[in-house]
N, C-alpha and C positions, 0 to 999 in steps of 0.2 A: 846835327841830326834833325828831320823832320818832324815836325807836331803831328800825331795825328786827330782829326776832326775831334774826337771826345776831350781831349786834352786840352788841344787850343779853345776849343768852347767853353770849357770850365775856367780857363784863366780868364779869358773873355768874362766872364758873369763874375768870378771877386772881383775886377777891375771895374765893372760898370757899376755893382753892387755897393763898391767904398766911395763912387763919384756922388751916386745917390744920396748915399747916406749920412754925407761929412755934414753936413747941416743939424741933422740928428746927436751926432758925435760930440757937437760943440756941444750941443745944447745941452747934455748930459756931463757936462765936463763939474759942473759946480755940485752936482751928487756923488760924486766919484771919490774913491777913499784916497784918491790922489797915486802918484803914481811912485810905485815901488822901486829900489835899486834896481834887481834886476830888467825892469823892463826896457828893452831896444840895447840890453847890455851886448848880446855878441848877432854876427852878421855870417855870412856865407863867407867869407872869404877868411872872420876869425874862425871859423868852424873847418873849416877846411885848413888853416893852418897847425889845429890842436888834432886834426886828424889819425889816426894810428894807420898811417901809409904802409908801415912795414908791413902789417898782419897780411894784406896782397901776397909777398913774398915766404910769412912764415906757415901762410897755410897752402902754398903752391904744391902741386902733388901731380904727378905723371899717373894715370891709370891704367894706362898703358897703349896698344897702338890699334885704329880701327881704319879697313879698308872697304873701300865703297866705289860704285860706278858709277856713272854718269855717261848713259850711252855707253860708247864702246871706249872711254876712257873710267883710268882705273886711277881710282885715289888713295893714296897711304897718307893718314897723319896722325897726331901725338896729340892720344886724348886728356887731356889735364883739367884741374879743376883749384880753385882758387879763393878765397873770399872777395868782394869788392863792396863797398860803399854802395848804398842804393837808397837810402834815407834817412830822415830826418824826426826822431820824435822829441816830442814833448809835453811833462807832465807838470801842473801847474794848480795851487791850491785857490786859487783867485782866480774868477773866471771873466773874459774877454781883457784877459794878459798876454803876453810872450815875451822870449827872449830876444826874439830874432828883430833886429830893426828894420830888415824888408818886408815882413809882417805886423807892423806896428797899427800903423792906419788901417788897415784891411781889416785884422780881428774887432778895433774898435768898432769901426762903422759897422761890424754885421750885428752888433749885439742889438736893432730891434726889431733882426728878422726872428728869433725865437721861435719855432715852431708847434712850440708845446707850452704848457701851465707850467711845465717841470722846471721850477726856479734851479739856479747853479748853489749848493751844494757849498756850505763856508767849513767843513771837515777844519780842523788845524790839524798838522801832521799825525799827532796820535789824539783819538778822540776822549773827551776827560769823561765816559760812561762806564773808565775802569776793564775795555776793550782794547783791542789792539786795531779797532776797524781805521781804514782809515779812508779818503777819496782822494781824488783829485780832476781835474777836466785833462784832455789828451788833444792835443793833434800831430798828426800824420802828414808827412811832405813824402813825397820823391826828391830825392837828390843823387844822380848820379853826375858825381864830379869829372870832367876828364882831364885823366892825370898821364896825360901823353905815353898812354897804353896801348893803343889800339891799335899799331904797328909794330910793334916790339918783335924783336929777333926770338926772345922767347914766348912760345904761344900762351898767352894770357886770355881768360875768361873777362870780358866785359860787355855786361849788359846793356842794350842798346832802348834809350829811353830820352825821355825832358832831361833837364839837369835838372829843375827846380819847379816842383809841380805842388801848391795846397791840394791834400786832397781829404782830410778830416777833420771836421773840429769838434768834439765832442759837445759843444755849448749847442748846435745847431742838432744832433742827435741825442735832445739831452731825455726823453722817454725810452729809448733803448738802452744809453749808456747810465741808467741808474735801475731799470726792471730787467729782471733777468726771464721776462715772460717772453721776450722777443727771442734770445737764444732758442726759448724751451720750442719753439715751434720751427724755427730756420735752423737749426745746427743738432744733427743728433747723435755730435761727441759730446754736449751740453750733460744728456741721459746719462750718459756711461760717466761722465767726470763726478757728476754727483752721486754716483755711488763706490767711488775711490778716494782713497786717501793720495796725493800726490807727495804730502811725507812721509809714507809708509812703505808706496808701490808705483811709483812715476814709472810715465811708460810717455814716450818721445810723442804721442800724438797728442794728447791730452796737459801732457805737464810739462813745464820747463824744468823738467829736473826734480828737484827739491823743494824750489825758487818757490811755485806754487799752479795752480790750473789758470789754462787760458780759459777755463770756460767756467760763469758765464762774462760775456767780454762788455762787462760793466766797469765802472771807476769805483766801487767798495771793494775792499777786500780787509780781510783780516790778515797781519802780518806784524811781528814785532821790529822786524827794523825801515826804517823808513824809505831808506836806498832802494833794496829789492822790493820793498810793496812798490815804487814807484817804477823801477823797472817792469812789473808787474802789469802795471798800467798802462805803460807805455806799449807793451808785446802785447796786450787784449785790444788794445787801438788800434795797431798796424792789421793784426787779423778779423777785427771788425770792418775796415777798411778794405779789405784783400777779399773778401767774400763781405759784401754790402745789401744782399738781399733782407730786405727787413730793415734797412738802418738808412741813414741820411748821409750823405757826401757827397763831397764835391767832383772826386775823381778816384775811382778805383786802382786801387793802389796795388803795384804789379809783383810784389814781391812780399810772400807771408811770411812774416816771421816765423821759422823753426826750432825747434832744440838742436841744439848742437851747430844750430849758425854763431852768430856772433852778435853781441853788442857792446857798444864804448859807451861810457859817460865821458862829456864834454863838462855840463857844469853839475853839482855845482864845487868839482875838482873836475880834471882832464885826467883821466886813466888810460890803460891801454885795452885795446880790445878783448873780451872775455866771453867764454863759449856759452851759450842759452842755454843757463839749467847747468853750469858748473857744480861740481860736487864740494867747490872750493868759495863759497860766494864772499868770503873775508874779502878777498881781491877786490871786488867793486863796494863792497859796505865799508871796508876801514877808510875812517875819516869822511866820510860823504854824505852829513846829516846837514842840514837847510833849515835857515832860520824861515825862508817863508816858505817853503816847502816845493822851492823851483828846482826842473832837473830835465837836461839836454840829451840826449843822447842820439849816436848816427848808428844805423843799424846797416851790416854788413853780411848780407847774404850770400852763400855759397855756390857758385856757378860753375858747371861745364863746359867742355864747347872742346872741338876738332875741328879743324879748319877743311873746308868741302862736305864733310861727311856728319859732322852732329852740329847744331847753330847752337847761342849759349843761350842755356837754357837753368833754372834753380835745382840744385837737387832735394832729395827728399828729407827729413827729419832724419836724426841719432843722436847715436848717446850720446852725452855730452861730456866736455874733460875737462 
């Protein structure tokens, strides 16, 4: 599938950007707290092998059937909708780290484009102020894998995109991703989220659930378990990302996390896919606390599509199960 201009330009600039910079990189290598287990631990390809393939097939749904014309030709197809893979997050308590070993040099070397005063933020998982605050830094890929879908006998939903696109890093957005002053002026679900409880009265635009508010789509939050705050982090990333007016990136990222989509953790346990804002969130917390506070996860958005008559396209938020 083709790049288009904004995308291949953006790889274009991390690429020239870590050419730059690797001189920089070294140089800072003897300040550095040195380099932690997880980093360059998993790759595109492990990631894609711990992937929850099936949830494609357990959220496959016929909607039913729509007819359309084209000129004086008449079209019948079978509108269905699906989940599929479409990215890549991660939240990280150490800032210009990652998991991913095809990101390894890239994140180093940007670390002294910094943009702002706003130093990165040493949060440990739960803060010792007797809070549950907690932080973390985020980024955002695109990653739509092709999983030899796209011809299938049964009409399958798959989003037409990069496979592998950076397109956030919170260290480079680090004044919006720690002042929630930038929401209060760009996003005015920000308004209405701070005057709701999203443990009380969650409602699919504003909360994941129970989970907690997307908004404001900062890396603090207050939450008692670590798993979901990071999740947490991870869905205010992707929707910082996906609406970037006001914030810093690399490439706007084509798919918003919603309620009622999907997210897997990968590390730091491989679970299965679990609906945004489950009523049920044992399922991704049990067992999945982190000694250094690293956590993967691909996020699987839910798409429609009819073949001739609707192209595939995201659909909107819901409840969540």
């Amino acid at each position: 599938m083709p790049l288009n201009f904004t995308k291949a330009a953006s790889l274009t600039l991390v690429a020239v950007l870590s050419l730059a910079s690797v001189a920089a990189s070294r140089a800072r290598q003897g300040e550095s707290v040195g380099e932690l287990p997880y980093e360059g631990k998993d790759s595109l390809v492990s990631v894609l092998g711990r992937m929850d393939v099936m949830l494609i097939l357990r959220s496959w749904r016929a909607k039913g059937v729509l007819v359309c014309t084209h000129g004086f030709d008449v079209h019948a197809c079978l509108w269905v909708e699906n989940a599929y893979p479409c990215g890549i997050f991660e939240v990280l308590r150490q800032p210009y780290k990652t998991q991913l070993a095809e990101m390894k040099g890239v994140i180093g070397a940007l670390q002294p484009l910094t943009l702002t005063g706003f130093g990165s933020s040493s949060h440990s998982p739960v803060a010792g102020d007797g809070t549950a605050k907690q932080f973390g830094e985020s980024r955002v890929y695109t990653f739509v894998p092709d999983l030899g879908l796209y011809n299938s006998d049964v009409p399958i939903a798959v989003p037409s995109s990069t496979k592998f696109q950076p397109d956030y890093l919170s260290e480079l957005d680090s004044f919006g991703w720690r002042s929630p002053m930038v929401d209060q002026f760009t996003c005015p679900e920000s308004i209405m989220a701070a005057l709701k409880s999203c443990g009380m009265a969650p409602d699919p635009v504003t909360c994941a659930g129970t989970w907690g508010s997307y908004f404001p789509r900062i890396g603090f939050i207050n939450h008692p378990s670590q798993a979901i705050a990071a999740a947490m982090q991870a869905l205010r990333a992707g929707r910082a990302a996906s609406r970037p007016l006001g914030r810093v990136v690399l490439s706007t990222y084509d798919y918003e996390p919603r309620t009622g989509h999907y997210i897997q953790m990968i590390e730091p346990v491989s679970k299965l896919g679990t609906s945004i804002g489950s009523p049920f969130p044992e399922a991704l917390d049990l067992g999945a606390g982190s000694t250094y506070g690293n956590y993967l996860f691909v996020h699987f958005g839910i798409f429609e599509y009819c073949a001739e008559c609707l192209p595939v396209r995201l659909v909107e938020e819901r409840p969540p199960f």
